[in-house]
C-alpha positions in Angstrom: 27.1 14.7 30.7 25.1 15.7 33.9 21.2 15.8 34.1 20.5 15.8 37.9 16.1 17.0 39.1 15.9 18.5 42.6 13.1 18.3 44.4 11.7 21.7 45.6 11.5 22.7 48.9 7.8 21.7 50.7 6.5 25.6 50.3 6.8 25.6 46.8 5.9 21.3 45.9 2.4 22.6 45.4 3.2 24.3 42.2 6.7 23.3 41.3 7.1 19.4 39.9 11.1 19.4 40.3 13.8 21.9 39.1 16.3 20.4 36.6 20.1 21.0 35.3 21.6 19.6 32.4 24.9 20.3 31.6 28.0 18.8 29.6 31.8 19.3 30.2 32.7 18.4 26.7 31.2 20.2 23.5 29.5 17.8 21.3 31.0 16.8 18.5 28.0 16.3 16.3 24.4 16.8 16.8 23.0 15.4 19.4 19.2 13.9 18.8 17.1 13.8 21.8 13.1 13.1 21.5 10.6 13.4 23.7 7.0 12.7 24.3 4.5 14.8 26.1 4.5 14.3 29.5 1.9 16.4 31.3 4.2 19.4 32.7 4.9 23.0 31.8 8.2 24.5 32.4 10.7 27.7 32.3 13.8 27.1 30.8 17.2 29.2 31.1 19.8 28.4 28.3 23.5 29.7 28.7 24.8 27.3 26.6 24.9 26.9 23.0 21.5 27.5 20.9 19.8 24.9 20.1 16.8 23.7 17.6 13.5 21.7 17.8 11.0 20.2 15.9 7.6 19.2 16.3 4.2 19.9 15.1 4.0 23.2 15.4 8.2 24.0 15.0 10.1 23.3 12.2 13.5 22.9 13.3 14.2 26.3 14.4 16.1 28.0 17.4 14.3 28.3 20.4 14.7 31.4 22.3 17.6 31.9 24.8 15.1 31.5 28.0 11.4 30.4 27.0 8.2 29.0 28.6 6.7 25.8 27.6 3.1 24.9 27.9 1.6 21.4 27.3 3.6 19.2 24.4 0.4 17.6 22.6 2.7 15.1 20.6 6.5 14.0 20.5 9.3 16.5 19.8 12.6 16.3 19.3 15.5 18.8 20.5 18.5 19.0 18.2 21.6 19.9 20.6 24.8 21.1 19.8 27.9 22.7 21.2 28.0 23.5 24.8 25.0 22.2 27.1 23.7 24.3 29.5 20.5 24.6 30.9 18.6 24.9 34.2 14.8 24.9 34.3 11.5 24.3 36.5 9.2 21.8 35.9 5.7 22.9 37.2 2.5 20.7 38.5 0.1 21.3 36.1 -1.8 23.8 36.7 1.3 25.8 38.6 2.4 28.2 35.9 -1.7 30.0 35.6 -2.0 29.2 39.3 1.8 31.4 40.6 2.0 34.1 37.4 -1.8 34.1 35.8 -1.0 33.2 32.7 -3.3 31.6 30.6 -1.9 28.0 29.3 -4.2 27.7 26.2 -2.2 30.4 24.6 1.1 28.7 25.4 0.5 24.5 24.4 3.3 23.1 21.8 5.0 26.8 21.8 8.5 27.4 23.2 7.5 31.6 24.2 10.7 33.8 24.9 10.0 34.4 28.8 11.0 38.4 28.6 7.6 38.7 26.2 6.2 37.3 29.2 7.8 38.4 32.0 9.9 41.5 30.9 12.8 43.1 31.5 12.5 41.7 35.3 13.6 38.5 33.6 16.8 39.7 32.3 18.4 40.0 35.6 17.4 36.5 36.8 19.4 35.3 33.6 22.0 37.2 34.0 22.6 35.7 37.7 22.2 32.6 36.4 24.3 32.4 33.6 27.1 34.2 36.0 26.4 31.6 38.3 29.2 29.1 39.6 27.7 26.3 40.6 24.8 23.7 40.1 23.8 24.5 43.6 23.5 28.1 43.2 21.9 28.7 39.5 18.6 26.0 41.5 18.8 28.3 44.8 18.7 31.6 41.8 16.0 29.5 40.5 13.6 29.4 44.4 14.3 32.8 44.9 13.0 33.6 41.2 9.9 31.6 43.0 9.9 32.7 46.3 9.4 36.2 45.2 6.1 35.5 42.4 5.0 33.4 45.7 4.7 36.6 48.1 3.3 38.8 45.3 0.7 36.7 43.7 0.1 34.8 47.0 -1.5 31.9 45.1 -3.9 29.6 46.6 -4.6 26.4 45.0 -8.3 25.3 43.4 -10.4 22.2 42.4 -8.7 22.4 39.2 -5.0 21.8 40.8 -6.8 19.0 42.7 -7.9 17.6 39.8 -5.4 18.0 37.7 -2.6 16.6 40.1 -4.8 13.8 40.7 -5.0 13.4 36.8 -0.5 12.9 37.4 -1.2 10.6 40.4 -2.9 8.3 38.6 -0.9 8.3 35.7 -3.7 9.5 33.3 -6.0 6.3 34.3 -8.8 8.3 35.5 -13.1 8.7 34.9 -13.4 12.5 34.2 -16.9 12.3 35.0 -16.7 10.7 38.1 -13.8 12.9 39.1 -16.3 16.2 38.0 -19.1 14.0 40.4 -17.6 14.1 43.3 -15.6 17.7 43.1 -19.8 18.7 42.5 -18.8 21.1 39.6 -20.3 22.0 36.3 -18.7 20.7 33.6 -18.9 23.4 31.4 -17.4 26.0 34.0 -14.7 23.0 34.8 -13.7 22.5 31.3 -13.3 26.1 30.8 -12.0 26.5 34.0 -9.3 23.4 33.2 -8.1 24.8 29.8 -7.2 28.9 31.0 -5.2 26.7 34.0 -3.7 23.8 32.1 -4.0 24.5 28.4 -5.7 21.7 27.4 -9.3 19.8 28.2 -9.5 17.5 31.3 -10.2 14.4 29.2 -7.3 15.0 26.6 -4.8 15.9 29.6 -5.4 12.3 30.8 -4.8 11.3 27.5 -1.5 13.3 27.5 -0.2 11.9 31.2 -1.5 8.3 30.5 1.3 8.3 26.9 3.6 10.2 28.9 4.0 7.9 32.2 3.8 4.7 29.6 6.7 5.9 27.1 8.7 7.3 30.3 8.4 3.3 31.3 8.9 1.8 28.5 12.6 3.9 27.8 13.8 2.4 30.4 13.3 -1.4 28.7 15.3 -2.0 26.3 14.8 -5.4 25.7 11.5 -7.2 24.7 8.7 -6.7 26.8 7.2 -10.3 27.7 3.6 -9.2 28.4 2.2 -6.2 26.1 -1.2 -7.5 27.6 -0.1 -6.6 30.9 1.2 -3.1 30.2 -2.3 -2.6 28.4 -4.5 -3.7 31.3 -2.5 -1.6 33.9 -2.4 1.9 31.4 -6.3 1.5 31.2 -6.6 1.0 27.6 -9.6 -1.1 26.2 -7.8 -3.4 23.8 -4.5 -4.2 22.0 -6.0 -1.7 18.5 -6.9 0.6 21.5 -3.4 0.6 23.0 -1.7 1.1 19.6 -3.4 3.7 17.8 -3.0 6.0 21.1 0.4 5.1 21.4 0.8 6.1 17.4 -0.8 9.2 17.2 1.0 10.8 20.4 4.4 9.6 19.4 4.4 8.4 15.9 5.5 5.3 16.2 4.4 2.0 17.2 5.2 0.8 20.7 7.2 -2.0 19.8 9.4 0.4 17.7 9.5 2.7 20.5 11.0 0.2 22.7 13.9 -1.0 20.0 15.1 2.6 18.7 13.7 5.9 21.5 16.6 8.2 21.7 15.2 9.6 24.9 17.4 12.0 27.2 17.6 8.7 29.7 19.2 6.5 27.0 22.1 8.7 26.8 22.6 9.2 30.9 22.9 7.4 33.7 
């Protein structure tokens, strides 16, 4: 199984997080559980592989469309995969998507949106090249010209609300809103509204969203018992131990220390 990220060439790192491919050479044999927690980015996704299912608070299980946008994830989800895999995708800062194609993100958190309803039938061609595709290398070079082209039409330029909200990533969600809205001298009212048409979600409950998401992306990668739970809560910014958990719990449904023993995160199963 392959999952490689590429990073994005400098003119486009203001908006674009990282491009992705994920692809396997065998078909699975059964279905393949893979969960996930929110993690602060939008993305477009382009499926020629098998279709495949996911579940979460607002989707019951069913098949998402062949090529879709996502907006913010407010809680866990899970993708149910089967068949071939075959995807390639980019992963945008987070206010990228509103700030390159306008769109505005409220309407678009915890939905998987079939991109042609969004884009139309431009987007058809772009899949079609990338399904036709030979190579990893080509389908993320299909994927900056896709880019390059909403770049000299739109001609975005970025705003105090890509400021903040990238700073919102750099500090892994451990961040004073109001002090942030201080010293950017904005009002919060225009800010808030402002944040949600560009993100999807309020400022505070975006740094609610990165803080889970960077602290369940660490803790995957431990698989044995953490020595110092104390540690990880002074560092993540959270008030107390009760603090700590009932976050934890309502973004992902489970307790950390079950997180930790039985996550079936997409970096469990590669390398």
């Amino acid at each position: 199984m392959l999952y490689r990220k590429f990073v994005p060439p400098n003119h486009l790192r203001p908006f674009v997080e990282c491009f992705f491919l994920w692809e396997n050479s065998l078909l699975l044999s059964k279905p393949l559980p893979i969960e996930s927690p929110p993690t602060g980015f939008a993305s477009m996704v382009f499926n020629y592989g098998t279709p495949y299912r996911v579940t979460s608070q607002k989707l019951n299980g069913g098949l998402v469309p062949k090529n879709f946008l996502t907006g913010q994830a407010t809680k866990s989800y899970q993708l149910q995969l089967s068949g071939k895999i075959g995807m390639v995708g980019i992963v945008f800062r987070p206010a990228g998507l509103n700030t390159l194609f306008g769109l505005p993100m409220y309407e678009f958190s915890d939905e998987r949106t079939n991109l042609r309803d969004v884009l139309g039938r431009y987007l058809d061609e772009w899949s079609d090249k990338i399904e036709e595709a030979a190579s990893p290398t080509e389908r993320i070079g299909l994927l900056e010209q896709f880019l390059n082209l909403q770049l000299l039409r739109k001609n975005p330029e970025l705003d105090r609300i890509d400021y903040a909200a990238n700073l919102i990533v750099e500090q892994r969600g451990v961040v004073n809103i109001s002090d942030m809205m201080n010293e950017l001298f904005v009002c919060r009212r225009q800010f808030e509204r402002k944040f949600l048409q560009k993100v999807g979600v309020s400022p505070k409950y975006y740094a609610r969203i990165r803080r889970v998401g960077s602290l369940c992306s660490e803790l995957a990668q431990k698989r044995w018992q953490i020595a110092d739970w104390q540690d990880i809560i002074y560092k993540n910014g959270y008030y107390d131990q009760s603090h700590f958990i009932k976050e934890f719990t309502e973004f992902t449904g489970k307790s950390p220390s079950f997180y930790v023993k039985n996550n079936v995160e997409l970096a469990n199963y590669l390398k």
